[in-house]
C-alpha positions in Angstrom: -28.7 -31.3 -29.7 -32.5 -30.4 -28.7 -31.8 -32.9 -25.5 -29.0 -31.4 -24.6 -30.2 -28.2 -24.4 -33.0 -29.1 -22.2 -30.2 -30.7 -19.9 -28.0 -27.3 -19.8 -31.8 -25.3 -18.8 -32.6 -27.8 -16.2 -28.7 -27.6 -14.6 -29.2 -23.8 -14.8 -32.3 -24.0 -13.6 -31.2 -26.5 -10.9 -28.4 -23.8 -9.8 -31.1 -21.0 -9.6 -33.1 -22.6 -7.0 -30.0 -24.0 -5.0 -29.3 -20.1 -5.1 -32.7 -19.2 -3.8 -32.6 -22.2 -1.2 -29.3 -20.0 0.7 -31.0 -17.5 2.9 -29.9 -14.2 2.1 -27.5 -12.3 5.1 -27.9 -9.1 6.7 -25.8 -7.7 9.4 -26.9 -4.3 10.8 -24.0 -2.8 12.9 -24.8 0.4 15.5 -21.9 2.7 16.5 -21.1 2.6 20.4 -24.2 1.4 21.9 -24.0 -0.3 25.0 -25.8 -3.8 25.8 -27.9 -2.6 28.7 -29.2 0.8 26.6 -31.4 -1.4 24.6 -35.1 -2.7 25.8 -33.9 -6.4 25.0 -31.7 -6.2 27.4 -34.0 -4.3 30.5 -33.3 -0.5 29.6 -37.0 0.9 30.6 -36.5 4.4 29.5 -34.7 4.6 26.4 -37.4 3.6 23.8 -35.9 1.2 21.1 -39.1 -0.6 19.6 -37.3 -1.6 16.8 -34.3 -3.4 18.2 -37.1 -5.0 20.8 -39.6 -6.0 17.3 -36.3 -8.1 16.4 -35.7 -9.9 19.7 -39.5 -10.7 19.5 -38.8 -12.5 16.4 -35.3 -14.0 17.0 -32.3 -14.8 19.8 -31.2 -12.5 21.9 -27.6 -13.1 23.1 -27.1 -12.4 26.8 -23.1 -12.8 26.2 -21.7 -11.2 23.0 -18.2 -9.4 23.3 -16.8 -7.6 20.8 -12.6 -8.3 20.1 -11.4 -4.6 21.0 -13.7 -1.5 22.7 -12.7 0.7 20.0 -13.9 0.9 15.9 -11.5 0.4 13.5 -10.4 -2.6 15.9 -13.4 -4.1 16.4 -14.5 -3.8 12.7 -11.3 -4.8 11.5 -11.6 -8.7 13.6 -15.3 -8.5 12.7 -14.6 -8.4 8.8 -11.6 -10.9 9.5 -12.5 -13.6 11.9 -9.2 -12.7 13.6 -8.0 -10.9 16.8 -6.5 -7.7 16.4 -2.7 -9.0 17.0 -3.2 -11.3 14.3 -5.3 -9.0 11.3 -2.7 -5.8 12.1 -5.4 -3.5 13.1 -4.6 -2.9 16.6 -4.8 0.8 16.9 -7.8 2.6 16.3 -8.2 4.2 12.9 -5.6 1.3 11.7 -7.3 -1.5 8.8 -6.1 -4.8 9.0 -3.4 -6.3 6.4 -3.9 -6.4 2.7 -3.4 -9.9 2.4 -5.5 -11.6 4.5 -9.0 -12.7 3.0 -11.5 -11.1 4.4 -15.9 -11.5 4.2 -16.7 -10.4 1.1 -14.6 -13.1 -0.3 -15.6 -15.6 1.9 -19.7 -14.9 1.1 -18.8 -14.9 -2.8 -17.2 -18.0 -2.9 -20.6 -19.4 -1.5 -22.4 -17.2 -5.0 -23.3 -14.5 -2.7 -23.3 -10.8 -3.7 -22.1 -8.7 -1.0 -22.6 -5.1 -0.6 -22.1 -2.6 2.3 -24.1 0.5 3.4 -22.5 2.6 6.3 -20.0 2.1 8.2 -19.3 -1.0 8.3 -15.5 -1.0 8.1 -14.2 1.9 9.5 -14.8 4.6 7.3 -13.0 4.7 4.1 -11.5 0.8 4.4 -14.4 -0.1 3.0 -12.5 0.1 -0.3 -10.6 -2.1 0.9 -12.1 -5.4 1.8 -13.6 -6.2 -1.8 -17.2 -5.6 -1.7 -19.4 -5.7 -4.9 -20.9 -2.2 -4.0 -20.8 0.0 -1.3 -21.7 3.4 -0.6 -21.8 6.4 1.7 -19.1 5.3 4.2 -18.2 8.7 5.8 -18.8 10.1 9.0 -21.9 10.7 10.1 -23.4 9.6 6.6 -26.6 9.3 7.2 -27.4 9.0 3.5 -26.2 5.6 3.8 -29.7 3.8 5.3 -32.0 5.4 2.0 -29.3 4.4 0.3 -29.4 0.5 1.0 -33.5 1.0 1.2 -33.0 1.9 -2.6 -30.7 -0.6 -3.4 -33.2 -3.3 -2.1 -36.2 -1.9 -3.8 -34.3 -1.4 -7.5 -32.4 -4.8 -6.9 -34.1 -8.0 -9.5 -36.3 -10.1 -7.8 -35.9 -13.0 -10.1 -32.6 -14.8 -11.0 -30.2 -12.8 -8.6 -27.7 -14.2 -6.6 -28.7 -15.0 -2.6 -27.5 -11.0 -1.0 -25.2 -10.0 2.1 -26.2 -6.5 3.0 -24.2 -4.8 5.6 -25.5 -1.6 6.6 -23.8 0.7 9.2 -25.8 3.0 11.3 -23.6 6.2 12.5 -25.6 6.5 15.6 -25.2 6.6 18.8 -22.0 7.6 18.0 -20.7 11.4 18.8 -22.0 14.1 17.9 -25.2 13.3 19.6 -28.6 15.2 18.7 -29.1 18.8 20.8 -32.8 17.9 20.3 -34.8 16.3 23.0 -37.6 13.3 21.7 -39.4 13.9 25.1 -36.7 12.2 27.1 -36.8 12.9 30.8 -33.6 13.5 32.3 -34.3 12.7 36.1 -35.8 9.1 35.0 -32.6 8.2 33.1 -30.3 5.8 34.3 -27.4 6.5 34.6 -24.1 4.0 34.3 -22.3 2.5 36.9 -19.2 4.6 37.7 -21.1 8.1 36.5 -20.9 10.8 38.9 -24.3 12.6 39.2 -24.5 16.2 38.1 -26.9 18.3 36.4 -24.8 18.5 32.9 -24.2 14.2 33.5 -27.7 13.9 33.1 -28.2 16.5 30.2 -25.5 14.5 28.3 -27.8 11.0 29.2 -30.6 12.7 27.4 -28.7 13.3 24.1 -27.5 9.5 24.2 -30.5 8.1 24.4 -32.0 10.4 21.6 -29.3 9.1 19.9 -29.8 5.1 20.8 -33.6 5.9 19.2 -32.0 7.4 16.4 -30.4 4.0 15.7 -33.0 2.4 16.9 -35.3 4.3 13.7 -32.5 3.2 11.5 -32.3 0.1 12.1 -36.7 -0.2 11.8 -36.1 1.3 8.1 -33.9 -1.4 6.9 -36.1 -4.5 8.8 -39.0 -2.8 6.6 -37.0 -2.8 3.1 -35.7 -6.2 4.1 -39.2 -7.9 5.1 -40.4 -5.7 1.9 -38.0 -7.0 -0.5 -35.9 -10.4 0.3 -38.8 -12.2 1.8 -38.8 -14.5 5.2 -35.6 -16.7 3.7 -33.7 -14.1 5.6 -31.1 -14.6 8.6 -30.7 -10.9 10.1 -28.0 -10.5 12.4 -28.0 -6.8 14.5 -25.3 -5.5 17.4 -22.5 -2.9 18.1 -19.0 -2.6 17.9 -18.8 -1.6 21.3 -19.8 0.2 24.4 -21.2 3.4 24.4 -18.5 6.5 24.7 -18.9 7.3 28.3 -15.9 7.2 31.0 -16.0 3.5 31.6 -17.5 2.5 27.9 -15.7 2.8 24.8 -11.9 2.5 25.0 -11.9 0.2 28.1 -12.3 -3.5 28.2 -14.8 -3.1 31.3 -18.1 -5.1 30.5 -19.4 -1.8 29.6 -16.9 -1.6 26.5 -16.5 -4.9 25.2 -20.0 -6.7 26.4 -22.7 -5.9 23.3 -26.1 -6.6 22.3 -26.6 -9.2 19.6 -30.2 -10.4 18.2 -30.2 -12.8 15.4 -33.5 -13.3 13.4 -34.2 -16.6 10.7 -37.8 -17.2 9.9 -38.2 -20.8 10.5 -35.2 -21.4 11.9 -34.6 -19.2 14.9 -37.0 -19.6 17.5 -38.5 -16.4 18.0 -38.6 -14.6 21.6 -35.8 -16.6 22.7 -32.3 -16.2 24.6 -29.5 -17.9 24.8 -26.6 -17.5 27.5 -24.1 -18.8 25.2 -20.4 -16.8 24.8 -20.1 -15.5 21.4 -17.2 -13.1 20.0 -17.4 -10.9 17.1 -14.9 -13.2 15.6 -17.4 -16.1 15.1 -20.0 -13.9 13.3 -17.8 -14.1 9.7 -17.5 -18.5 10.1 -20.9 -18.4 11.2 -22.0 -16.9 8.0 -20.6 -18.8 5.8 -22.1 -21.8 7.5 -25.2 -20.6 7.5 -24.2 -19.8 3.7 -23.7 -23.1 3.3 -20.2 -22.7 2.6 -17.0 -24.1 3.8 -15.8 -22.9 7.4 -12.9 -21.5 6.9 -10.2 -22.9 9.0 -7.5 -21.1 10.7 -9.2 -18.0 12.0 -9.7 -17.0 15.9 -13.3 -17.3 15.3 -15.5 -20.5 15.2 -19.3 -20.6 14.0 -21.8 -20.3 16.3 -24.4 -21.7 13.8 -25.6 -24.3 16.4 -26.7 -22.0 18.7 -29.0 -20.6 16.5 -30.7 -23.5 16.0 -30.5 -24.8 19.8 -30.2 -21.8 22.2 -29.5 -23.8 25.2 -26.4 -24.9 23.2 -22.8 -23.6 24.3 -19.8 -22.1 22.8 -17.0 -20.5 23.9 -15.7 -21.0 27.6 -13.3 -18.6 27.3 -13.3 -14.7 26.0 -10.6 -12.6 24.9 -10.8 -9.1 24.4 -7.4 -6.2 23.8 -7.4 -2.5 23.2 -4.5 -0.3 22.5 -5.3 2.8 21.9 -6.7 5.8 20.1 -4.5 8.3 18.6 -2.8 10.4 21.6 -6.5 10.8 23.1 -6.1 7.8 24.4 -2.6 5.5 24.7 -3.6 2.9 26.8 -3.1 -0.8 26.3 -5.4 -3.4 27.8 -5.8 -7.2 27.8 -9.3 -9.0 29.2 -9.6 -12.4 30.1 -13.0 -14.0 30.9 -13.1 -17.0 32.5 -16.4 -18.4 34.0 -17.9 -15.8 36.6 -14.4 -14.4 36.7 -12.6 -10.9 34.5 -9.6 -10.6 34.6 -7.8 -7.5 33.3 -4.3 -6.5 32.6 -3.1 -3.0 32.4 0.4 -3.0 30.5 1.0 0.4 31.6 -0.2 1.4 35.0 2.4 4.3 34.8 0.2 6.2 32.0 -2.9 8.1 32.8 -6.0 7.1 30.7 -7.8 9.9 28.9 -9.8 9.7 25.9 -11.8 12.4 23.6 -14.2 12.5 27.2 -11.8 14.3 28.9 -9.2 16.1 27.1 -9.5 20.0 26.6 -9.5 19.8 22.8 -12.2 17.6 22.6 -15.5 19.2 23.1 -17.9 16.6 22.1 -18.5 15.7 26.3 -15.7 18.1 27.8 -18.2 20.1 30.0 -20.0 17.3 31.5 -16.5 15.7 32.2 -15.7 19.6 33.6 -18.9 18.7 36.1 -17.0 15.5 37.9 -14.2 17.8 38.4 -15.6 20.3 39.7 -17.7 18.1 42.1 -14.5 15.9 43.0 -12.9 18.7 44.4 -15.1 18.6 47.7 -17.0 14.8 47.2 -15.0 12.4 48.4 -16.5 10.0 46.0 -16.9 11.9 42.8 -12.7 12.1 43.8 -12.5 8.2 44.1 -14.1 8.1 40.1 -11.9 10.2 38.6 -9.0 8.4 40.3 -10.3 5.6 38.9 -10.5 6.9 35.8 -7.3 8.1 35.0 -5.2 5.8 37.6 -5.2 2.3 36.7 -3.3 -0.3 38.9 -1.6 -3.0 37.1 -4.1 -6.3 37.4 -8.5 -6.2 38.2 -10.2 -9.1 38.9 -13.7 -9.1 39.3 -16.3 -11.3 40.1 -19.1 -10.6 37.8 -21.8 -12.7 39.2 -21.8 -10.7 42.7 -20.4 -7.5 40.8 -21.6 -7.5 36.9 -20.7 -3.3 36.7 -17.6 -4.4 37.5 -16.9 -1.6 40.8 -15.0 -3.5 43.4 -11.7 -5.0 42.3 -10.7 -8.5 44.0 -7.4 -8.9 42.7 -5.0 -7.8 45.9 -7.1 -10.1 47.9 -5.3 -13.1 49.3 -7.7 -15.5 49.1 -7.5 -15.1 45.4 -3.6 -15.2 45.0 -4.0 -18.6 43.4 -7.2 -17.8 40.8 -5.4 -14.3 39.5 -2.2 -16.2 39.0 -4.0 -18.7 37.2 -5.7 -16.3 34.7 -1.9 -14.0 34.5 -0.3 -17.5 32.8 -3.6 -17.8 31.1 -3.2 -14.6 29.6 0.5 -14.8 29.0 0.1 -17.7 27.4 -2.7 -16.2 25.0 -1.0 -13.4 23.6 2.4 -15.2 22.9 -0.1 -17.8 21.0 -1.3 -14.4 19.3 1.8 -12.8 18.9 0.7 -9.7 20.8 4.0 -7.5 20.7 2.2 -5.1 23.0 3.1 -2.2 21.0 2.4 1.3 22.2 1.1 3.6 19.1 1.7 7.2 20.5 3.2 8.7 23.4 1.2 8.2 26.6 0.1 10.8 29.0 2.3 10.0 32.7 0.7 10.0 36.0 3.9 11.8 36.8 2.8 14.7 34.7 -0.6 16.7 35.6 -0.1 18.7 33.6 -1.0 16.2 30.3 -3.7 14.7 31.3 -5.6 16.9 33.7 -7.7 20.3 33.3 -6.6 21.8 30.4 -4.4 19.2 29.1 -4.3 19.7 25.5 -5.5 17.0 22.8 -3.4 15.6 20.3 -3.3 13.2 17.2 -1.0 10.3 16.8 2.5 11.2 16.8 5.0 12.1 13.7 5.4 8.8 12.1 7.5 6.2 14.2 7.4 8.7 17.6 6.2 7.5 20.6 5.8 3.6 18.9 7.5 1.1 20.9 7.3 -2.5 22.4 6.6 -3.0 25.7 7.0 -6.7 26.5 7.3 -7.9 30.2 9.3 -11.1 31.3 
């Protein structure tokens, strides 16, 4: 009996430190930052030491790509391994469907305890997905980063299951701060496609306060991480999109779908390095659970990327898909992105609608008078007029050759000589999202070109429709 005994303590025992051998798993999510706002990636204004502290220790991914430019979307195939056609979260502010498993079950079935901080889902879906604790997942919670601080200091040290903390920072998401960290306007850069103006620049300021305000988040929970789960820690950091200026968020434009990753594994991940590898936010669940040790899960649009973080110079994906449909009536406008080595492609199923978002609708005052300032100027600059065409006049295909053209500013696609590439990536694409079984569904009524009056000054705002108005399929032969 004695001998048996000692055979159960050395089994358990055995399972403790097989346990303690998984690293433990954090992934620290920011809320519409864009890649380039971020000293990793060359922003020399906008102070992010933290973010930069990281990259000195880790990978820095020159080619991450989130599945959809908007949050519930992008969360939603995140949490999922699967594209938004396929998970049922399509529109923003929609959660993906019941039955499909999602990470927290994944991560337990490799005896990890999984918890979430933030946002991390969108909102109140964190309910949803089958966490072992969360907290504080409102808007604008900002209670959420002591919160997860706490949770790591009170948490046993001894004996506990290897962790998965997700934490969600709120920031840079609207509102931004009115207060100014000793930000100079003039020296701010401003994003491709901005027109310059004196309220443009103003607006600049209170994003970047806000990027450092993520930034000072995301330097609290390194500290209670370092403090209290010790170097056998991967650390996984990005966004789950661009940031929420005109050609950001809500467009599959580099600028909304292209985000900064950083991945950090004492002993693992060679630190200060980069890799030029394609990743999608898809892969980040499979290549947990390898890293877990567990068993990658088969089935899902994502694959792990778990080699890469071992070999930087290794590859991936050669291929990136990325699909928006919309937000509420601010913005009904459905997108596909293909890209395809130095080449975007981009497919505009509506070209008829005019694209507006919270940016530029009167309702919406969180960047209205900024917005009011391109108007204004577009009515005698000639190219302030040509952006805000652009904006809100979409034509029906862009191609764009992002090696000569990375912001994306000159579209190719009605030249001749590339008749044969564009119809190359159009079966591509058609192919793609009959694989996906992308219905193209419009959520909410759109805002016509043909009608001024919706979408122009003074056009009002609006939610998403009564239930069933305005939804509709809108596949093409």
């Amino acid at each position: 009996m004695r001998h048996l005994f000692s055979l159960v303590c050395l089994l358990w025992l055995g399972l403790i430190a097989q346990a303690q051998e998984k690293p433990n798993l954090v992934l620290f999510l920011t809320d519409d930052l864009g890649r380039e706002d971020i000293s990793p990636y060359g922003e020399r204004e906008i102070r992010t030491p933290n973010m930069q502290k990281l990259a000195d220790a880790g990978l820095t991914f020159e080619n991450a790509y989130v599945a959809s430019p908007s949050c519930a979307p992008s969360r939603a195939a995140l949490l999922t391994g699967l594209m938004p056609a396929r998970n049922g979260a399509e529109a923003n502010h929609s959660k993906p469907r019941a039955e499909i498993k999602k990470w927290p079950a994944y991560l337990k079935e490799s005896g990890y305890e999984v918890v979430a901080f933030g946002k991390v889902s969108h909102y109140k879906y964190t309910a949803d997905y089958g966490f072992d604790h969360f907290e504080h997942d409102t808007f604008h919670d900002h209670a959420a980063i002591a919160a997860a601080e706490k949770y790591l200091e009170n948490r046993p040290k001894t004996g506990s299951k290897p962790l998965c903390i997700c934490v969600g920072s709120n920031w840079p998401h609207v509102p931004w701060p009115e207060e100014n960290p000793g930000y100079d306007a003039s020296k701010l850069r401003l994003p491709a496609g901005s027109v310059e103006t004196a309220l443009t620049r103003e607006w600049r300021v209170k994003y970047a306060s806000a990027v450092s305000r993520a930034d000072d988040d995301l330097g609290r929970v390194l500290a209670a991480v370092n403090k209290h789960l010790g170097k056998n820690t991967c650390v996984l950091f990005t966004s789950d999109h661009g940031a929420q200026w005109p050609f950001g968020k809500w467009n599959c434009y580099e600028s909304g779908i292209a985000v900064p990753m950083i991945v950090s594994w004492p002993g693992r991940v060679k630190p200060a390095s980069r890799t030029k590898a394609w990743v999608s936010w898809v892969d980040i669940l499979p290549t947990f659970v390898e890293v877990a040790s567990g068993q990658v899960p088969k089935g899902l649009d994502g694959t792990s990327f778990h080699k890469v973080l071992l070999q930087p110079e290794a590859t991936h994906r050669d291929r990136i898909f990325a699909t928006h449909s919309g937000d509420g009536r601010w913005n009904v406008y459905p997108i596909r992105s293909l890209r395809s080595g130095n080449w975007k492609y981009i497919r505009n199923l509506h070209p008829e609608y005019a694209f507006t978002t919270h940016i530029d609708l009167e309702s919406r005052p969180e960047q209205r008078n900024f917005f009011a300032s391109w108007e204004l100027k577009a009515k005698s600059n000639p190219q302030a007029r040509q952006i805000l065409d652009r904006y809100h006049k979409r034509p029906p295909e862009e191609l764009y050759d992002l090696l000569a053209d990375p912001h994306e500013q000159n579209n190719l696609a009605m030249q001749p000589s590339n008749r044969e590439l564009i119809g190359q990536m159009r079966v591509e694409m058609n192919r793609w999202m009959q694989e996906q079984g992308d219905r193209q569904t419009v959520f909410a009524e759109p805002r016509l070109l043909s009608d001024p009056k919706s979408y122009g000054p003074g056009a009002p705002g609006g939610n998403v429709n009564k239930k069933g108005a305005g939804k509709k399929s809108a596949e093409k032969k």
